[in-house]
RODOVEX-478828 format. One record per residue (C-alpha): residue in one letter; x, y, z. Coordinates in steps of 0.1 Angstrom, whole numbers, padded with zeros to 4 digits, always signed. Example, Ala and Ser with C-alpha at 12.3 -4.5 7.8 and 13.67 -1.06 7.14 Angstrom:
2
A+0123-0045+0078
S+0137-0011+0071
This chain:
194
X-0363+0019+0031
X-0323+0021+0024
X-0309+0046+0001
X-0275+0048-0012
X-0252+0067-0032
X-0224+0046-0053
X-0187+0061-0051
X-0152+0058-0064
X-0126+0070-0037
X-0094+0067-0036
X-0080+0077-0002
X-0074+0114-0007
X-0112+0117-0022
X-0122+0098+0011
X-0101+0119+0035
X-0118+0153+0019
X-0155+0137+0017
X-0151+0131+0058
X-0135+0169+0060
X-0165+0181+0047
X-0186+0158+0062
X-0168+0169+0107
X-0170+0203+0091
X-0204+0208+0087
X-0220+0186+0120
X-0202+0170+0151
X-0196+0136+0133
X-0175+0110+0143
X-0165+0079+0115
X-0165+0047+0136
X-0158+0012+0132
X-0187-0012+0129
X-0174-0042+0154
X-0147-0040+0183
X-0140-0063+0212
X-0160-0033+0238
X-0189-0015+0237
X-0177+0013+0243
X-0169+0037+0208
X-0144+0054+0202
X-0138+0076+0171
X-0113+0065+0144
X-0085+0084+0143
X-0076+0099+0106
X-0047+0073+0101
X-0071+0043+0107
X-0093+0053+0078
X-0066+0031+0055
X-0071+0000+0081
X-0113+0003+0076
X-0131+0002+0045
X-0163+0000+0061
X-0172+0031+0084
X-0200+0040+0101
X-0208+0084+0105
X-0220+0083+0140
X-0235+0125+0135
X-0244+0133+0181
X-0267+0157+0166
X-0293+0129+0162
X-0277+0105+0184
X-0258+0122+0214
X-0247+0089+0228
X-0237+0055+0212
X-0229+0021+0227
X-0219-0013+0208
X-0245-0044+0215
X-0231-0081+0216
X-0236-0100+0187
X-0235-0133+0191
X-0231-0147+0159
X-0197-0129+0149
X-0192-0127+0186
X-0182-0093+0192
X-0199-0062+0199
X-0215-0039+0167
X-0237-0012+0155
X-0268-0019+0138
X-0274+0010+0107
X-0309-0004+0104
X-0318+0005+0142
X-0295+0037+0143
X-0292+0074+0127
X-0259+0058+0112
X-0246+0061+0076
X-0225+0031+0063
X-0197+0047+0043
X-0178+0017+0021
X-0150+0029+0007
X-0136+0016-0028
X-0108-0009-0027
X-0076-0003-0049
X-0072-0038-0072
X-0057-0051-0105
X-0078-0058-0132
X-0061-0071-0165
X-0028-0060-0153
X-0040-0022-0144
X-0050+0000-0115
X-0083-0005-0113
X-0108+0004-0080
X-0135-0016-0066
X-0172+0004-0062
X-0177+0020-0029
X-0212+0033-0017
X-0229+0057+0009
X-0259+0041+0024
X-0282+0051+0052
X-0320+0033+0061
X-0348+0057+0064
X-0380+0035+0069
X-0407+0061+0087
X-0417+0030+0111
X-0385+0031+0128
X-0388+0065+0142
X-0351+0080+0131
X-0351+0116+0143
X-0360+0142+0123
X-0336+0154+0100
X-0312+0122+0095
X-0326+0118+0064
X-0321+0161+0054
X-0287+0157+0058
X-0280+0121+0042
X-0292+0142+0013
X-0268+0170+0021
X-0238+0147+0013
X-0250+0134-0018
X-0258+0171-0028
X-0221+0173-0020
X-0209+0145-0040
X-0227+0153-0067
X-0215+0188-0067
X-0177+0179-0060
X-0176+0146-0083
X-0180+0135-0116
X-0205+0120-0131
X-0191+0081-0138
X-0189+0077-0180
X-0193+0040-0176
X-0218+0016-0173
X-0214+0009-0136
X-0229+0039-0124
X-0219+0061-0095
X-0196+0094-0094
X-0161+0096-0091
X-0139+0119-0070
X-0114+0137-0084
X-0081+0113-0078
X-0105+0085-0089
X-0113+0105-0119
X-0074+0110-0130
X-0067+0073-0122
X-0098+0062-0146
X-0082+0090-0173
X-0051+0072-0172
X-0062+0040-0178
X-0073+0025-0147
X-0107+0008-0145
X-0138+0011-0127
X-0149-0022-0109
X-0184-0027-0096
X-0190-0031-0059
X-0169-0069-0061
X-0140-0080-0083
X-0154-0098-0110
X-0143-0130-0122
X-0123-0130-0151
X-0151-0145-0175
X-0160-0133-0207
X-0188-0111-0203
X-0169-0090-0177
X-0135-0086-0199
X-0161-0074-0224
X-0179-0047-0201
X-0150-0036-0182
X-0128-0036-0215
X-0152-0012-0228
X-0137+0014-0202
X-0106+0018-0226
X-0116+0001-0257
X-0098+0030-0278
X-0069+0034-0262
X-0061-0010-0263
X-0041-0020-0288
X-0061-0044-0317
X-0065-0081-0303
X-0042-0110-0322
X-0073-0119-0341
X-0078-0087-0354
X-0045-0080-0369
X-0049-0114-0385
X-0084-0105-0396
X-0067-0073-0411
């Protein structure tokens, strides 16, 4: 069974969620494919490079080597098999000609069938608790928390994107417009109306 947490980061939230997060346990964020099997920890300036990162925490899992994956054809971590959180990170974008970022998400698998040690799943919950605690609440209907530079870049007018950028159709301009619906100026029609 996965669980998951949705997010809006923007890079400084990120760089203080993973502060907390080597704090507290030896974790190391990793990347999800390379060219060996060997893993190495990310180094804080390759956090901008990957959006996708994997929190490899040697308390449950002392030692971690990449398999071969044939299909992408390189060598890869598995968070279904592993005591590994997937932590996707929210993507800066434009949306309507504003800042806007894309829906990130912390997400961890915790069926009982595949034997995870004990505890993974006690301290998956411990950063959430953290988020929770340190974020706000998102006021839109997308859902999620937000963490404090995401917060000031939705309070001045940037939007909050689900977990994709949408296509500009007209149900989306209508739920993502809702964001800042007071602070737009009226439409052509409704001055016309008016």
């Amino acid at each position: 069974m996965g669980r998951q947490i949705h997010v809006y980061m923007m890079p400084s939230d990120r760089e203080a969620f993973l502060r907390f997060v080597q704090k507290k346990d030896p974790v190391a964020a990793i990347s999800e494919g390379s060219d060996s099997p060997i893993v190495r920890p990310l180094e804080d300036r390759d956090f901008r490079v990957h959006k996708d990162v994997y929190l490899w925490n040697r308390r449950f899992l002392p030692s971690l080597k990449r398999k071969w994956i044939p299909g992408p054809r390189y060598y890869g971590v598995n968070v279904l098999d592993l005591p590994l959180l997937h932590l996707t990170g929210s993507t800066l974008a434009t949306w309507e000609d504003k800042p806007a970022l894309v829906q990130g998400r912390l997400y961890g698998v915790f069926d009982p069938d595949l034997e995870k040690p004990p505890g993974f799943e006690k301290w998956y919950e411990s950063l959430v608790r953290w988020i929770r605690k340190n974020y706000r609440k998102n006021p839109t209907t997308m859902g999620g928390y937000l963490g404090p530079d995401a917060h000031e870049l939705f309070e001045k007018g940037g939007y909050l994107l689900p977990q994709f950028l949408p296509p500009r159709t007209d149900i989306w301009l209508t739920e993502i417009g809702k964001q800042h619906a007071e602070s737009r100026p009226p439409s052509r029609a409704s001055k016309r109306a008016g």
